[in-house]
N, CA, C and O atoms as a MOPAC input file, in Angstrom:
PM7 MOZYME 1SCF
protein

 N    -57.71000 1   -10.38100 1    48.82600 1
 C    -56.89400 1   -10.48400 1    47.64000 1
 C    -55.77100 1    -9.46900 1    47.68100 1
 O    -55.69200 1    -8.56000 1    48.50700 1
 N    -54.85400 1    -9.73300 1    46.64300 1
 C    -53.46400 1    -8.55300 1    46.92400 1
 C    -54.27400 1    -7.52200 1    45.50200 1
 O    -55.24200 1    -7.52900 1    44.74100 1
 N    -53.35500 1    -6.92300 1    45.77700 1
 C    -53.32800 1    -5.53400 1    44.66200 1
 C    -52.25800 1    -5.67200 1    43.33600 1
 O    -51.03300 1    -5.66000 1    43.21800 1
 N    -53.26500 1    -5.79000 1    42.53000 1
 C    -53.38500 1    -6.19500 1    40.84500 1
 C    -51.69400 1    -6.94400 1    40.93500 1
 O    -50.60800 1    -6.43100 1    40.66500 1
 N    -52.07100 1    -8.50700 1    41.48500 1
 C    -50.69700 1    -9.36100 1    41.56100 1
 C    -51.33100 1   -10.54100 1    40.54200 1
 O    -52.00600 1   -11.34700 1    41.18300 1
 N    -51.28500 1   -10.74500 1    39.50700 1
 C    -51.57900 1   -11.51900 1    38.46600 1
 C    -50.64700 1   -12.75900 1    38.18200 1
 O    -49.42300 1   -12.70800 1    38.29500 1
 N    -51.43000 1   -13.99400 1    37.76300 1
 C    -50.38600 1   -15.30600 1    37.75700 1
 C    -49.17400 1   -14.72500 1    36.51300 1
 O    -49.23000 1   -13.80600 1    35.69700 1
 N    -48.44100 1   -15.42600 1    36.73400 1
 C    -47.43100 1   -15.63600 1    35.56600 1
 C    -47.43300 1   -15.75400 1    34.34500 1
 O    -46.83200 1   -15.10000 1    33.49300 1
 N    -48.56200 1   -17.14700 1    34.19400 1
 C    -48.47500 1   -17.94700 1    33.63300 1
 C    -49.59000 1   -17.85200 1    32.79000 1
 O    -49.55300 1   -17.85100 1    31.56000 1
 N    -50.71200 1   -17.76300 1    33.59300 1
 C    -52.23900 1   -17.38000 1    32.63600 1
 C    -52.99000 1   -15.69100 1    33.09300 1
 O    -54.13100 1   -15.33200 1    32.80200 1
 N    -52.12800 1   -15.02100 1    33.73200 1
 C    -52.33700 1   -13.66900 1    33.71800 1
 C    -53.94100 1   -13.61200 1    34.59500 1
 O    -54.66700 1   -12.62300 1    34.49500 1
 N    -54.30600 1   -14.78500 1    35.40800 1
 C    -55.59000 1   -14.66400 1    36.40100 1
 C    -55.55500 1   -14.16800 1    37.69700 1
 O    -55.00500 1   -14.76000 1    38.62500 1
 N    -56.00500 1   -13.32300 1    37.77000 1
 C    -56.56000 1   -12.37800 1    39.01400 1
 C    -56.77200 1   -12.90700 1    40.37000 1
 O    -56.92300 1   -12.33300 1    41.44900 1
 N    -56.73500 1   -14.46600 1    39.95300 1
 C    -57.70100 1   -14.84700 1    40.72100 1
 C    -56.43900 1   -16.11800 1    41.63600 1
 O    -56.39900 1   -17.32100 1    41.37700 1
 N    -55.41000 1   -15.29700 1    42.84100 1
 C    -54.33200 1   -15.68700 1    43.10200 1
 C    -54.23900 1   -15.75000 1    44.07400 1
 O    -55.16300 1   -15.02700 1    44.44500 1
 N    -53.53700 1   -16.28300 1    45.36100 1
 C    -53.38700 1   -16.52900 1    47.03600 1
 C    -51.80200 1   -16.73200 1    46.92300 1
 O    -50.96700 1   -17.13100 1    46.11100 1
 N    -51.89800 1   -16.15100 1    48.38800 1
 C    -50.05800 1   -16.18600 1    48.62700 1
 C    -50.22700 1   -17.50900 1    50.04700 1
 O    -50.97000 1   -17.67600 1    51.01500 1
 N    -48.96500 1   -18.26500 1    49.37500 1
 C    -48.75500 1   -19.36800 1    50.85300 1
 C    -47.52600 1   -18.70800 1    50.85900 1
 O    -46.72700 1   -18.37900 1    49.98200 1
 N    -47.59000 1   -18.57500 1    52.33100 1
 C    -45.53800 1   -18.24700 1    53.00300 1
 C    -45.58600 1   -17.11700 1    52.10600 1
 O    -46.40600 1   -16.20000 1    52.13300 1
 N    -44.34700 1   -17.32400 1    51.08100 1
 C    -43.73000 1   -16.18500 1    50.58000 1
 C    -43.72600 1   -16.60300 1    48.73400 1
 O    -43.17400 1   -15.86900 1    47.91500 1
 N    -44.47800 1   -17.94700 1    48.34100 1
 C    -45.49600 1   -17.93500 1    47.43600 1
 C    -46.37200 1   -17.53800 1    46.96400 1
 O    -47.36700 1   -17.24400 1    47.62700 1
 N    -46.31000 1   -17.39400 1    45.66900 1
 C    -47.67900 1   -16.96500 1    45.34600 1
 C    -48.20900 1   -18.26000 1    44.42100 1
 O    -47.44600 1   -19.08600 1    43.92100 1
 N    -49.86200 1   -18.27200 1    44.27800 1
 C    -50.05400 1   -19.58500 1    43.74100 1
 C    -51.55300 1   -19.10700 1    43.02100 1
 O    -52.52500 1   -18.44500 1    43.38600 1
 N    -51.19700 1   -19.74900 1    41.94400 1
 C    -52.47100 1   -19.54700 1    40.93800 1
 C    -53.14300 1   -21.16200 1    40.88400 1
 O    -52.49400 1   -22.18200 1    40.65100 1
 N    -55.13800 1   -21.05600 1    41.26300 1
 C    -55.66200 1   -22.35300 1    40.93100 1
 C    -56.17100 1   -22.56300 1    40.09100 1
 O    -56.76600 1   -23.63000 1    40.24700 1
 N    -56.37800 1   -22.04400 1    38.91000 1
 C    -56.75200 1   -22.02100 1    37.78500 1
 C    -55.70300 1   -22.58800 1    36.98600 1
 O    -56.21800 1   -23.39700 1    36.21400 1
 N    -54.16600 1   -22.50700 1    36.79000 1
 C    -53.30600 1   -23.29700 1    35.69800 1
 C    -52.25700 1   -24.05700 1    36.77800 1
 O    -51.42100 1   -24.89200 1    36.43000 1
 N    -52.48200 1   -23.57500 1    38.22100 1
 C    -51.15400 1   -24.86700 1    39.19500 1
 C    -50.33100 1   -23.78600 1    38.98500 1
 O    -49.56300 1   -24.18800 1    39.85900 1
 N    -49.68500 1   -22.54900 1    38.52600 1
 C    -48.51400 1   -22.07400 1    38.61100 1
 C    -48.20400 1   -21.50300 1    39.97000 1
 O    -49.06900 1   -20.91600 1    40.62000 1
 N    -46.88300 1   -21.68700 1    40.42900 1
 C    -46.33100 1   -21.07700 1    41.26200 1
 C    -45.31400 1   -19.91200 1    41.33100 1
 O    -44.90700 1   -19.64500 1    40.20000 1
 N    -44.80300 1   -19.17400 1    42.24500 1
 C    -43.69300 1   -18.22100 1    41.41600 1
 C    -43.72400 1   -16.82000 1    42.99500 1
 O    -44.47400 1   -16.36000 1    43.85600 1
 N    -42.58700 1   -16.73900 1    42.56100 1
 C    -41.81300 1   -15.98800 1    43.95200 1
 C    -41.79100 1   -14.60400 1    42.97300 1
 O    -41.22400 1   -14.68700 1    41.88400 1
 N    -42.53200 1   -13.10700 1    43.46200 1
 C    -42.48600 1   -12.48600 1    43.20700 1
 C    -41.52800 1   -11.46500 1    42.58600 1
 O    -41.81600 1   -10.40700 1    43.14600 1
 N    -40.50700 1   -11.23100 1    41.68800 1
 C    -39.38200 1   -10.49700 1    41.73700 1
 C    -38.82100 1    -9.75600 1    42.58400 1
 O    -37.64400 1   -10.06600 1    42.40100 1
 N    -38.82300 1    -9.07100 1    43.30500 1
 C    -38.71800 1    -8.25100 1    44.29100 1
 C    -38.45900 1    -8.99600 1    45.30200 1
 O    -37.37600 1    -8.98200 1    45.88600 1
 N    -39.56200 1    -9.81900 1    45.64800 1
 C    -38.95000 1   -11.02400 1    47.24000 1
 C    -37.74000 1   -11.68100 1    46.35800 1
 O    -36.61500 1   -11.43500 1    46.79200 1
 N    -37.81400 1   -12.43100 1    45.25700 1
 C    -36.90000 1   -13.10200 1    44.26200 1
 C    -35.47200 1   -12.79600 1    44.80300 1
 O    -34.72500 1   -13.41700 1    45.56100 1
 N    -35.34600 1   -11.41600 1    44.02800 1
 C    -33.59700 1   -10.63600 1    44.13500 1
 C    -33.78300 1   -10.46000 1    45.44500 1
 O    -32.61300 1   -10.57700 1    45.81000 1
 N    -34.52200 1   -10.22400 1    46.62800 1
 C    -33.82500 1   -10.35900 1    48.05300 1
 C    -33.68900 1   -11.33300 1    48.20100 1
 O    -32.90100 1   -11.44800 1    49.14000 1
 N    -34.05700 1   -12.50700 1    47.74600 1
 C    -34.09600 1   -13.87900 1    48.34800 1
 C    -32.63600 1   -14.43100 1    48.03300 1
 O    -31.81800 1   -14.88100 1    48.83600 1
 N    -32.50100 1   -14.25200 1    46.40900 1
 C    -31.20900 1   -14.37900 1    45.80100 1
 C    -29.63300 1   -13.69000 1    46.49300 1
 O    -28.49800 1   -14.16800 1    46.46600 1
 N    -30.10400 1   -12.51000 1    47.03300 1
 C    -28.56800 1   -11.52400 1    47.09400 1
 C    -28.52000 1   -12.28600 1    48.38200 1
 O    -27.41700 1   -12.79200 1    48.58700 1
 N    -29.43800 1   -12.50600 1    49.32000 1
 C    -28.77600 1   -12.69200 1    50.84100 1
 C    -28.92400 1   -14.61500 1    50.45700 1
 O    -28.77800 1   -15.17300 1    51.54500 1
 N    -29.05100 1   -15.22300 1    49.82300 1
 C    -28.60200 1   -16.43200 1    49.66600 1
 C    -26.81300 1   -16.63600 1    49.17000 1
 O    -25.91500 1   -17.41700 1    49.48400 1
 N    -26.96900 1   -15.24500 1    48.07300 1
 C    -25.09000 1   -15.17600 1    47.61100 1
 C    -24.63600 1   -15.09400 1    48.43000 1
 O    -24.07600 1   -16.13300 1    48.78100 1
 N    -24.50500 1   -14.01000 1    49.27800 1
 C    -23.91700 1   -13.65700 1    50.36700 1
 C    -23.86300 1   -14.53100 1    52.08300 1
 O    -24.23300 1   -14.12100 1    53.18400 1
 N    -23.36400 1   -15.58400 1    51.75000 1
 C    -23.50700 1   -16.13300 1    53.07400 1
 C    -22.26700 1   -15.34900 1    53.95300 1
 O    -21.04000 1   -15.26100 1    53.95700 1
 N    -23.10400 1   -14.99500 1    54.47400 1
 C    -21.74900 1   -14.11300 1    55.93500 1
 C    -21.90700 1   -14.59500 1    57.09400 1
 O    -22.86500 1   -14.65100 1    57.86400 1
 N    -20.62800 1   -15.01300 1    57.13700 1
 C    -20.62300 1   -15.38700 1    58.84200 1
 C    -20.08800 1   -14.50600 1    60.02500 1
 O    -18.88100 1   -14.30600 1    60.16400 1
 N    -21.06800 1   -13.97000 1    60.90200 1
 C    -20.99700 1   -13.18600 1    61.81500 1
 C    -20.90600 1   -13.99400 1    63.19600 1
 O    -21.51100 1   -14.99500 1    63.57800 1
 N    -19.58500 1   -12.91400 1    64.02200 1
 C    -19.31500 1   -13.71200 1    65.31700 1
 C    -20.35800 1   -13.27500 1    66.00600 1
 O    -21.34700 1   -12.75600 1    65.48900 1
 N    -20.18900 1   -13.46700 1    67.23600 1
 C    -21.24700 1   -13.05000 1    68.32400 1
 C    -21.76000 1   -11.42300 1    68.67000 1
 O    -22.80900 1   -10.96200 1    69.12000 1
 N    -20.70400 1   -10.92700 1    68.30200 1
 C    -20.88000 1    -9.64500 1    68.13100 1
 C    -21.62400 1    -8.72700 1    67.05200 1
 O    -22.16800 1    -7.62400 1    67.11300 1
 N    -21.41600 1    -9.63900 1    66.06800 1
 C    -22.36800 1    -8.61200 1    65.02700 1
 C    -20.47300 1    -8.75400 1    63.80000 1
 O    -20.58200 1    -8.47800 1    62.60600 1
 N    -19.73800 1    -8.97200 1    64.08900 1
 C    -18.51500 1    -8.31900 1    63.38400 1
 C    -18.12100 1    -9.89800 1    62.26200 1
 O    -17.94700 1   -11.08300 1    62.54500 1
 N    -18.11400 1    -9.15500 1    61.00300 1
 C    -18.53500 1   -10.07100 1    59.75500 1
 C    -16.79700 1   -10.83300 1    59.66900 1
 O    -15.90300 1   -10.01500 1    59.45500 1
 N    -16.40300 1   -12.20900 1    59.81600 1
 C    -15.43300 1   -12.98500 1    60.07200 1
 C    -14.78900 1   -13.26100 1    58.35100 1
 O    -15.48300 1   -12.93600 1    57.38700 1
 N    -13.52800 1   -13.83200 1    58.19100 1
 C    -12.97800 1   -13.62500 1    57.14000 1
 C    -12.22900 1   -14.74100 1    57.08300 1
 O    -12.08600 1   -14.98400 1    58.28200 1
 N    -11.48100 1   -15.83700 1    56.32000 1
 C    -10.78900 1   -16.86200 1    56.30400 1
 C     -9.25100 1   -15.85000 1    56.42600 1
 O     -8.77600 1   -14.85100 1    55.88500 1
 N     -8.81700 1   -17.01100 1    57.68000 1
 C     -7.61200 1   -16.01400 1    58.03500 1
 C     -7.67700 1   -15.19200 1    59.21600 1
 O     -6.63900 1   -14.59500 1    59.50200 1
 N     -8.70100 1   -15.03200 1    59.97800 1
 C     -9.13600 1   -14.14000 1    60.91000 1
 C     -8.65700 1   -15.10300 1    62.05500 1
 O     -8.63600 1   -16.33200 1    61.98700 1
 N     -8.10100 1   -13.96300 1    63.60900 1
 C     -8.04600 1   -14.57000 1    64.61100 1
 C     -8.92200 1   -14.46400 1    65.54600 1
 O     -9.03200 1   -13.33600 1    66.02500 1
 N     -9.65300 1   -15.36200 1    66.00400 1
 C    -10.78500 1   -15.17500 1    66.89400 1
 C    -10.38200 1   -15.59200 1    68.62700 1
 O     -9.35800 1   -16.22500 1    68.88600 1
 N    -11.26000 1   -15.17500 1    69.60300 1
 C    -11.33300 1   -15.82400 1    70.92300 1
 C    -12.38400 1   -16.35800 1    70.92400 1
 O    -13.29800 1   -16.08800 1    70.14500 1
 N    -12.42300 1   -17.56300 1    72.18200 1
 C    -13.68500 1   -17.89700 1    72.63200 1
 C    -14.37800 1   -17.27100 1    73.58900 1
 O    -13.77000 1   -16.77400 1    74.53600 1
 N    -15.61000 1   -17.20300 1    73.50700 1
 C    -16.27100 1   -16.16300 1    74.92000 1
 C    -17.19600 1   -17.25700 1    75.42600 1
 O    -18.38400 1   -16.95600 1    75.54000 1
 N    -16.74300 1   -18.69200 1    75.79700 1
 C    -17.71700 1   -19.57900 1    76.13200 1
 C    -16.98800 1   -20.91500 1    76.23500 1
 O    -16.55000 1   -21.52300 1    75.25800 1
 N    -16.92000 1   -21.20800 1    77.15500 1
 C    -16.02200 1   -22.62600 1    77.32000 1
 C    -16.67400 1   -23.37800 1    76.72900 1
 O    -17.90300 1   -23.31500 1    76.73600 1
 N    -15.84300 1   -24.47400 1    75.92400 1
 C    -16.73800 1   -25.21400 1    75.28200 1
 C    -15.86200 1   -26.64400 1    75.46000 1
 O    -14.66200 1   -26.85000 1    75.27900 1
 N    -16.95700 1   -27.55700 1    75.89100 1
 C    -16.63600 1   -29.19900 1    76.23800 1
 C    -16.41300 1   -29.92300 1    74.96500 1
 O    -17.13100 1   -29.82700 1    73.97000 1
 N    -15.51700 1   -30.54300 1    75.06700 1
 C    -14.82500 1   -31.46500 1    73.87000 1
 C    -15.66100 1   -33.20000 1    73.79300 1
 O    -15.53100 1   -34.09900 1    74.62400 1
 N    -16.25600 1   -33.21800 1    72.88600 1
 C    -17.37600 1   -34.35000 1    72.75200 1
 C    -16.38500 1   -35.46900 1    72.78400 1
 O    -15.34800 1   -35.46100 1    72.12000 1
 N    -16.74900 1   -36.41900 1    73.57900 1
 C    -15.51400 1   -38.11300 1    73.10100 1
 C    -14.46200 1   -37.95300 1    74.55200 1
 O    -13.70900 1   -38.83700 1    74.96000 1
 N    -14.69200 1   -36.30600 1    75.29700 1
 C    -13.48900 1   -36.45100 1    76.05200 1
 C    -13.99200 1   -35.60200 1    77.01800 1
 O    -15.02500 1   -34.94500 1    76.89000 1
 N    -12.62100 1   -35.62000 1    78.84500 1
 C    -13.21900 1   -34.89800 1    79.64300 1
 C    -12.54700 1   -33.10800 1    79.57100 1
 O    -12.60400 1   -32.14500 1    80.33600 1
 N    -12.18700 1   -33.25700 1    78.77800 1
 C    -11.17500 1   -31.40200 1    78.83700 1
 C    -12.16800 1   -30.64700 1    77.76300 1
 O    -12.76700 1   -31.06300 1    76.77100 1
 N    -12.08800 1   -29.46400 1    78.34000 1
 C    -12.43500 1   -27.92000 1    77.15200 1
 C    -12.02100 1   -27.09500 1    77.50300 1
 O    -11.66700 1   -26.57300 1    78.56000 1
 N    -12.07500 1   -26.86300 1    76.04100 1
 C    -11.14000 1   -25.31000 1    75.79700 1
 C    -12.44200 1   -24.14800 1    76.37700 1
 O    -13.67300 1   -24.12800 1    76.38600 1
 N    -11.30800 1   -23.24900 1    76.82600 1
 C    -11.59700 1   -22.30500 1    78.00800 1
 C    -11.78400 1   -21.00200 1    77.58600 1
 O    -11.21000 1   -20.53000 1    76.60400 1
 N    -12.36900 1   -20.55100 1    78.11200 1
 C    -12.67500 1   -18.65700 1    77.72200 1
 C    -11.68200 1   -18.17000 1    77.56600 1
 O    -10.77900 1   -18.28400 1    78.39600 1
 N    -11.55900 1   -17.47400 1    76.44000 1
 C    -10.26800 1   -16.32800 1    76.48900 1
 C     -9.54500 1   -17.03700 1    74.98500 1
 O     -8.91500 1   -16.30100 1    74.22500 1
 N     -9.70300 1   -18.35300 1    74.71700 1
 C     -8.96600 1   -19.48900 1    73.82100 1
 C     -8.39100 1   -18.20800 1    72.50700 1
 O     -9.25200 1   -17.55300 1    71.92100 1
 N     -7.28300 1   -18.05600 1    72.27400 1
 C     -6.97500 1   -17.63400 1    70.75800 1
 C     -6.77500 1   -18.54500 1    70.04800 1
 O     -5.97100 1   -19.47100 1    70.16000 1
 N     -8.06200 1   -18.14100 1    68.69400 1
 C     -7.61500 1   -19.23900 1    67.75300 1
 C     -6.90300 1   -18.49200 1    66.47500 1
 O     -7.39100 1   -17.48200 1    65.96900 1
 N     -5.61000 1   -19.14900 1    65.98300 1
 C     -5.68100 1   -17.65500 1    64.70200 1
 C     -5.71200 1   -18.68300 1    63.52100 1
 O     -5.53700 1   -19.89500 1    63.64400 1
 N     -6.01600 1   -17.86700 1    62.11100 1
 C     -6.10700 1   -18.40100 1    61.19100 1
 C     -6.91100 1   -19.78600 1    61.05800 1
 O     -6.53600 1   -20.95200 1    60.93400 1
 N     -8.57300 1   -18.97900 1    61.15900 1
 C     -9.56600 1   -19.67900 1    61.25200 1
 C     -9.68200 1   -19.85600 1    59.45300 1
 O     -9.12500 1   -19.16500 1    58.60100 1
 N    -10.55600 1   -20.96400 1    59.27400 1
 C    -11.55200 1   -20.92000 1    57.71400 1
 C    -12.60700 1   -20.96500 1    57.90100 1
 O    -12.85600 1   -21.57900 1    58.93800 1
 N    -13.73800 1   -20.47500 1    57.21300 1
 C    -15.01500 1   -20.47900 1    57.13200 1
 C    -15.51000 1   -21.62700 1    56.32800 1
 O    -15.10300 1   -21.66500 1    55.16600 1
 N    -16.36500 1   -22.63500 1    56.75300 1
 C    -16.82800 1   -23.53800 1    55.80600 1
 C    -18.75200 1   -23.78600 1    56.18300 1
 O    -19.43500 1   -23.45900 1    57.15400 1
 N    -18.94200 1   -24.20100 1    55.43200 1
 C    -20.52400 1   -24.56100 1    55.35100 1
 C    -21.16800 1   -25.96900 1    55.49900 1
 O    -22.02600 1   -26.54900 1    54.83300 1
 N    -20.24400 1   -26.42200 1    56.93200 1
 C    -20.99300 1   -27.72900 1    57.06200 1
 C    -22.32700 1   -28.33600 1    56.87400 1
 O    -22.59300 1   -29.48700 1    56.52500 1
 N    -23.03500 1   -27.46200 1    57.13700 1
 C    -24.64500 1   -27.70700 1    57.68800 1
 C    -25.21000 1   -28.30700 1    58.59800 1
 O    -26.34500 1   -28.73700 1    58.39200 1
 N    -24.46000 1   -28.54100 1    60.08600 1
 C    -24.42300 1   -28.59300 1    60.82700 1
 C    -24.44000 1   -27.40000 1    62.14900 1
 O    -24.38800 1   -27.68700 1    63.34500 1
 N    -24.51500 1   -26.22500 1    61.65200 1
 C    -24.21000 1   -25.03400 1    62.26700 1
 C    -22.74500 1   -24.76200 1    62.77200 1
 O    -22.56100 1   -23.70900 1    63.38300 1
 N    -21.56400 1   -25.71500 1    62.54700 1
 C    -19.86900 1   -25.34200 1    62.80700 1
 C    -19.53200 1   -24.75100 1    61.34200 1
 O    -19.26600 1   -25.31800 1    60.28200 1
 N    -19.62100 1   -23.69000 1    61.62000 1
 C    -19.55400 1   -22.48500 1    60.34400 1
 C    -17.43000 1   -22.62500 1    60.27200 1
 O    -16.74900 1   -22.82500 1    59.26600 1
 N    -16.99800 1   -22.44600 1    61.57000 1
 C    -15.55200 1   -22.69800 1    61.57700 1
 C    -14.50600 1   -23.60400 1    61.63300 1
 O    -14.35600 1   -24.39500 1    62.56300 1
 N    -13.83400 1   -23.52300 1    60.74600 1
 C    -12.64000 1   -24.78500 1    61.32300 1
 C    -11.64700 1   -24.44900 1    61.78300 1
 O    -11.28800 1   -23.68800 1    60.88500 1
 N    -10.75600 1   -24.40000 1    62.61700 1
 C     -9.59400 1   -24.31600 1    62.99500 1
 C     -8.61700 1   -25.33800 1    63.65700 1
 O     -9.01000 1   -26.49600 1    63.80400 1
 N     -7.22900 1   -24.93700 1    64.11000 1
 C     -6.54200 1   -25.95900 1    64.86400 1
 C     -6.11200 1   -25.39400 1    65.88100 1
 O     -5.20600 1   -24.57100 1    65.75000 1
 N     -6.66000 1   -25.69300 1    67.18800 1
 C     -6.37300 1   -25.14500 1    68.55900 1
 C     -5.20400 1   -25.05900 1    69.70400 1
 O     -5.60600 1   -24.98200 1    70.86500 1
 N     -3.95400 1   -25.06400 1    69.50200 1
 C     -3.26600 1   -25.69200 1    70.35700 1
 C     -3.40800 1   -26.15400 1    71.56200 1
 O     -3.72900 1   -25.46400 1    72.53000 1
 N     -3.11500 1   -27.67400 1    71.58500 1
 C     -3.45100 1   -28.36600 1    72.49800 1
 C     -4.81700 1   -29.55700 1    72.45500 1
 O     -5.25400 1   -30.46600 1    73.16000 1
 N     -5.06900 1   -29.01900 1    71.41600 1
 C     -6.57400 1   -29.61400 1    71.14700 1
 C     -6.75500 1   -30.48900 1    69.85100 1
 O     -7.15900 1   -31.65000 1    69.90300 1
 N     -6.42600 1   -29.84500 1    68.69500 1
 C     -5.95300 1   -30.19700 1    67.36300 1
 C     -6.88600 1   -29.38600 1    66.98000 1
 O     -7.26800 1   -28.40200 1    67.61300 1
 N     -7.48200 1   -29.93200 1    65.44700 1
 C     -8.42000 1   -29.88600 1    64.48400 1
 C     -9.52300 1   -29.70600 1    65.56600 1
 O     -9.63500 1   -30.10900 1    66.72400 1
 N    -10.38500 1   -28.85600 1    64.64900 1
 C    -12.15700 1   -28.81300 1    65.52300 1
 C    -13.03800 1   -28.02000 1    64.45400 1
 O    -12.50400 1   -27.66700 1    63.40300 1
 N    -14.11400 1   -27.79200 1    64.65600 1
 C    -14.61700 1   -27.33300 1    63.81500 1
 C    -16.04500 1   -26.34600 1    65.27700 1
 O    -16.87000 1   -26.84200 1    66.04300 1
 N    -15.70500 1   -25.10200 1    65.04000 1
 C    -16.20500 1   -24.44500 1    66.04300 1
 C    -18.30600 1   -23.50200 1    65.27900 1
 O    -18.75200 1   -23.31200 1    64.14800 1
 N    -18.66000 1   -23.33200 1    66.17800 1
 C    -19.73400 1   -22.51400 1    65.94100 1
 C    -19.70600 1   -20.74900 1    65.75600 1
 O    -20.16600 1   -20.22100 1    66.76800 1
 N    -19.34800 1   -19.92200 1    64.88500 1
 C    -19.69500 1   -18.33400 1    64.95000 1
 C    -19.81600 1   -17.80000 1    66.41300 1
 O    -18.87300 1   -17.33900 1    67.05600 1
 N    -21.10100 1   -17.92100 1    66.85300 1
 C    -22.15700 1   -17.79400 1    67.57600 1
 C    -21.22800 1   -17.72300 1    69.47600 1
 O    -21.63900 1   -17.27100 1    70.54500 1
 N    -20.15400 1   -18.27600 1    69.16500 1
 C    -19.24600 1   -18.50100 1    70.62100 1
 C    -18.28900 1   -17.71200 1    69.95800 1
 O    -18.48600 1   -16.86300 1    70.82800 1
 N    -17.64200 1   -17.31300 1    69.41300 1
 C    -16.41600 1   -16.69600 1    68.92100 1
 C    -16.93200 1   -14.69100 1    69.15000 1
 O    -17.99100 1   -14.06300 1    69.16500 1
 N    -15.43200 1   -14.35000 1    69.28800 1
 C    -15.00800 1   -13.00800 1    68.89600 1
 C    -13.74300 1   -12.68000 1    68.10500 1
 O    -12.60800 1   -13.07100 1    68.37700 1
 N    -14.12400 1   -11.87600 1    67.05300 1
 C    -13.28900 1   -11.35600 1    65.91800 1
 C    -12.09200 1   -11.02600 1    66.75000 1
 O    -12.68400 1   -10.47000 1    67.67500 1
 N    -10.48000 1   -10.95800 1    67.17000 1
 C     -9.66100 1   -10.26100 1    67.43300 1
 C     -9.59500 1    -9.42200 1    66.28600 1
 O     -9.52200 1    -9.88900 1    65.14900 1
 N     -9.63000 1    -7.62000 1    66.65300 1
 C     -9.70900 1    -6.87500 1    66.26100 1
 C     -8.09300 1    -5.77200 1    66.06900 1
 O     -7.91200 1    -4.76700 1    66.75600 1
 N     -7.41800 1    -6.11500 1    65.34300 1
 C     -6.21400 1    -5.71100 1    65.21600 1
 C     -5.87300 1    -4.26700 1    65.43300 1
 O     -4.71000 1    -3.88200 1    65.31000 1

C-alpha cells in the first residue's frame, strides 16, 4: 500500500496505483495525484521543440540539416549542411514538428530530431 494516499472521493484507505493512476474499488474513483497533476500539466503547456542538440528552436529560426534526407514521391535529397531559414514550428502529429521552404525543393515539413539551430 502507499503512505496515507486516500481516495478522493470516499476518503478509503483502501487504494492501488495503475501507471501513474491512482484508483479506488470501493466507489470506481480515479484521479492523478496533484503533484504528478501540475507536472503533468506544465510540461504538457510547454511543448518545446528541441533540435538534435539539446538547443530549444523558435518560429523564425535558421536551422541546418545534419542528415541527408530522401524526398518521398522522388529520386533527389536534400543534403547535409542544407540551410533552412525561417522555419515554423507546428504540431502535426506525425513527428514533422517543422515546416519550412527549402530552395530547390519547395514546401516540406521536416523532423527536430535531424536539424541544428544556426547559432548567430
Amino acid at each position: 500500500m502507499s503512505e496515507s494516499i486516500q481516495c478522493t472521493k470516499c476518503k478509503s484507505e483502501n487504494v492501488y496505483q495503475d501507471g501513474n493512476v491512482w484508483m479506488c474499488p470501493e466507489c470506481g474513483n480515479e484521479w492523478v495525484p496533484s503533484a504528478q497533476a501540475a507536472a503533468t500539466d506544465a510540461a504538457s503547456d510547454t511543448n518545446v521543440i528541441k533540435d538534435a542538440f539539446g538547443n530549444i528552436l523558435n518560429d523564425g529560426d535558421s536551422v541546418t540539416l545534419i542528415k541527408e534526407l530522401r524526398i518521398k514521391g522522388s529520386n533527389s535529397a536534400v543534403k547535409v549542411g542544407t540551410k533552412v531559414k525561417n522555419i515554423r514550428l507546428t504540431d502535426a502529429g506525425d513527428g514533422h514538428d517543422i515546416s519550412c521552404r527549402i530552395d530547390g525543393f519547395g514546401a516540406m515539413n521536416l523532423k527536430s530530431e535531424f536539424v541544428k539551430k544556426v547559432i548567430v
